[in-house]
C-alpha positions in Angstrom: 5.3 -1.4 -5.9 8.5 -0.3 -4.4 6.7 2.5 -2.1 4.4 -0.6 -0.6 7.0 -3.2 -0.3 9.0 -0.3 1.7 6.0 0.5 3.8 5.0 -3.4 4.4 8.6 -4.0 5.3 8.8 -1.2 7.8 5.0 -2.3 9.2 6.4 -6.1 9.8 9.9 -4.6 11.5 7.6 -3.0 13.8 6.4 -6.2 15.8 9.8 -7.8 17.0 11.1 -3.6 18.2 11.7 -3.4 21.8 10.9 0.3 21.9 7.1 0.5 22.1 7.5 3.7 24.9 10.5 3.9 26.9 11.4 5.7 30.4 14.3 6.4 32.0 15.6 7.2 35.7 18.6 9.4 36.1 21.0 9.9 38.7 23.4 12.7 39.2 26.0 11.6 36.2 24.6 9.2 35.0 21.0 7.5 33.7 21.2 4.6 36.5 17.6 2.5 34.8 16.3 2.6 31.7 12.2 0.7 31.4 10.9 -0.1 28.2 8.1 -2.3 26.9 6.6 -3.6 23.5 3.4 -5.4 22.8 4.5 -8.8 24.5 7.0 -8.2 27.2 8.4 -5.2 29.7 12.0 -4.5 30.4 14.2 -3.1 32.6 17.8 -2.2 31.3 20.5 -0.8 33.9 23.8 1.2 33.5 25.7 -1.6 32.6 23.6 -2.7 30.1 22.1 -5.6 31.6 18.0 -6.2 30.7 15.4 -7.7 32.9 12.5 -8.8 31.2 9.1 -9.8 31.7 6.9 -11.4 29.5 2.9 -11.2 29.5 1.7 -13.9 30.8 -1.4 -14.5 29.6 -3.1 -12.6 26.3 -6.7 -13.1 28.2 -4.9 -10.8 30.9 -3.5 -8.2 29.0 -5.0 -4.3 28.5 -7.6 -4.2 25.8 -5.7 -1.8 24.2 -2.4 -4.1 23.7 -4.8 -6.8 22.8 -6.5 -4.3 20.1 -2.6 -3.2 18.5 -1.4 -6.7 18.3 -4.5 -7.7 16.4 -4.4 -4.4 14.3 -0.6 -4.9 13.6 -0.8 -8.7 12.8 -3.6 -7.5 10.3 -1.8 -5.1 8.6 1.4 -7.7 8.1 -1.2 -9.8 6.9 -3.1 -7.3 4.3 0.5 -6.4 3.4 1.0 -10.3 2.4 -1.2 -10.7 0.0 -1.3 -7.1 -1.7 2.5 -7.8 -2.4 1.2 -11.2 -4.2 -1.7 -9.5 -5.8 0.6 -6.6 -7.2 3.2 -9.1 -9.2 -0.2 -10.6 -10.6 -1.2 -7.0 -11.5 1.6 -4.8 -13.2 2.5 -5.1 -16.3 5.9 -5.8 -16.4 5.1 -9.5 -15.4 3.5 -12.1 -17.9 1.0 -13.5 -15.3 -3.0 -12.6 -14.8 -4.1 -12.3 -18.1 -5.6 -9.1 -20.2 -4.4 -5.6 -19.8 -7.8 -5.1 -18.3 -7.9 -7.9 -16.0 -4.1 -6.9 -14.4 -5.5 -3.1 -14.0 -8.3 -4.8 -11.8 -6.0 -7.3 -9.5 -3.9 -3.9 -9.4 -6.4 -2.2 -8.2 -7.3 -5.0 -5.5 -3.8 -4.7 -4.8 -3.9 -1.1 -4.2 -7.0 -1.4 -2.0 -5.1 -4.4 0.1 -2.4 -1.9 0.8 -4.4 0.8 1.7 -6.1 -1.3 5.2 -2.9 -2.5 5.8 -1.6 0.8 6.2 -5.1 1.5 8.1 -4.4 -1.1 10.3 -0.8 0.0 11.5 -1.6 3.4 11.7 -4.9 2.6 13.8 -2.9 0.5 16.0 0.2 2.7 16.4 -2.4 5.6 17.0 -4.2 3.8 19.4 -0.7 2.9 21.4 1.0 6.3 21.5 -2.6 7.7 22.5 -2.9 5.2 25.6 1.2 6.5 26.3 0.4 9.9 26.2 -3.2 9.9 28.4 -1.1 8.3 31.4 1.9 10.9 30.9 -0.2 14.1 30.8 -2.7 13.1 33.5 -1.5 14.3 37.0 -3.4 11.5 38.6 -1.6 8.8 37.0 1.1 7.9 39.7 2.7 4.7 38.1 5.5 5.1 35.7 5.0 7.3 33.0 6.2 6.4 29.9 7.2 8.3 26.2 6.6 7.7 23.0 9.2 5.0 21.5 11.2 4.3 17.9 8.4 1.9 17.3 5.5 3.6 17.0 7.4 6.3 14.3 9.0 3.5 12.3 5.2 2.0 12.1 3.2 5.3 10.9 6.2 5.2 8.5 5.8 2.4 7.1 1.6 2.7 7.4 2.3 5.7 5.4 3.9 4.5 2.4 1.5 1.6 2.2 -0.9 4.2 2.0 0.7 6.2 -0.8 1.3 3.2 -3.1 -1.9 2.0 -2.5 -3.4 4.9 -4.0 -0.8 4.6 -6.9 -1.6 1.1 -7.3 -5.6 2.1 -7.7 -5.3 5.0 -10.3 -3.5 1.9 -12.2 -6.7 1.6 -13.2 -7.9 4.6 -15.1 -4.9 3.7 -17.4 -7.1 0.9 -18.9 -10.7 2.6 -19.1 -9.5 5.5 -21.0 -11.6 5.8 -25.0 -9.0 5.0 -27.6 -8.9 7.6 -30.3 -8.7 7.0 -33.9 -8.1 9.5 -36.7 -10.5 9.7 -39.6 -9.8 11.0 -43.2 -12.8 11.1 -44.6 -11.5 11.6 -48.3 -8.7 9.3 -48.0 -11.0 6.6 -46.6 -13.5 7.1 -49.7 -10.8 7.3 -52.1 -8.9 4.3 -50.3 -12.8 1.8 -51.2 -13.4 3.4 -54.5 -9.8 2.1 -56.1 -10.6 -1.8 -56.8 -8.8 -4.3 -59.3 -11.0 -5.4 -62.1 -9.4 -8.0 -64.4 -5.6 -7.1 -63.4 -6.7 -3.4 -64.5 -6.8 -0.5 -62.0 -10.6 0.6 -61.5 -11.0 4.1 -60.4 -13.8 6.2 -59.8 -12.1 9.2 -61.8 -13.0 8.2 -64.8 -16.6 6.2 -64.5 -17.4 6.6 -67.8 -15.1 3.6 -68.8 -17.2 1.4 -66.7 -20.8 2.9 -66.8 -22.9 4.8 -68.7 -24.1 8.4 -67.8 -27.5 6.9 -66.6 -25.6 4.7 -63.9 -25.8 5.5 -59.9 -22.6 5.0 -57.9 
């Protein structure tokens, strides 16, 4: 639970980071312009430290690619939502949603919640740092180039470990299908229905000649 709270947490700080890629201009001493841009605005940050941003105007306008990662990282915050509410129903240590074997099964949902959350960050992330590193490795490409920024780790991070306790959260399961084993004694247990109380007396089969004669069947 603690591995994909982690991971969810880290997915949802991912959205509000300025450093989707960043660029920078240096001069002779000094690095004179620093350019950076997430999924909903571009910025320009000087020596001083003074930023000039840009918001997109409109989402219609936008790459299809920025467009895809907003909607894949919204998702995953999402998916990570409601596996976090489906995983206090499921574990044991809380007294809510039911049998054993029903918790192991909202667990399980919980686990599988996790696990397209962390699909969806990763995907999007992916598909981000992928579009950042076509432009900067293609020599025709004569805008500005841009590198990889703190975002796009801190969001296969956290896409990871929503992974990872996903896949805890569904071998939850396997806990509750397991065969019980019982021990059996066969002697004892014979022994244990032979000895009976008849009229305040002990009755026991070691000596059934009290009680029947030598014709009798027992």
């Amino acid at each position: 639970f603690m591995v994909s709270i982690s991971g969810w947490v880290l997915v949802s700080s991912t959205l509000p980071t300025d450093y989707w890629k960043v660029s920078t201009i240096d001069g002779t001493v000094i690095t004179t312009a620093t350019y950076w841009a997430n999924l909903w605005k571009a910025c320009v940050t000087d020596s001083t430290g003074v930023s000039n941003c840009k918001d997109f105007p409109s989402m219609l306008a936008l790459d299809g690619y920025i467009q895809a990662c907003r909607g894949l990282m919204i998702a995953a915050v999402s998916l990570g939502f409601f596996g976090s509410i489906f995983a206090l129903f499921g574990m044991k240590c809380t007294k809510v949603g039911g049998s054993d074997k029903a918790k192991a099964k909202i667990a399980c949902l919980a686990g599988i919640v996790f696990i397209l959350s962390g699909l969806c960050s990763m995907t999007g992330c992916s598909l981000y740092a992928n579009k950042i590193t076509t432009e900067f490795f293609d020599p025709l490409f004569v805008e500005q180039k841009y590198e990889l920024g703190a975002a796009l780790f801190i969001g296969w991070a956290g896409a990871s470990l929503c992974i990872i306790g996903g896949v805890i959260f569904c071998f939850s399961i396997s806990d509750n299908n397991k065969t019980p084993r019982y021990a059996y004694n066969g002697a004892t247990s014979v022994m244990s229905s032979r000895t009976k109380y008849h009229g305040g007396e002990d009755f026991k089969t070691t000596n059934p000649s009290k009680q029947f004669d030598k014709n009798a069947y027992v």
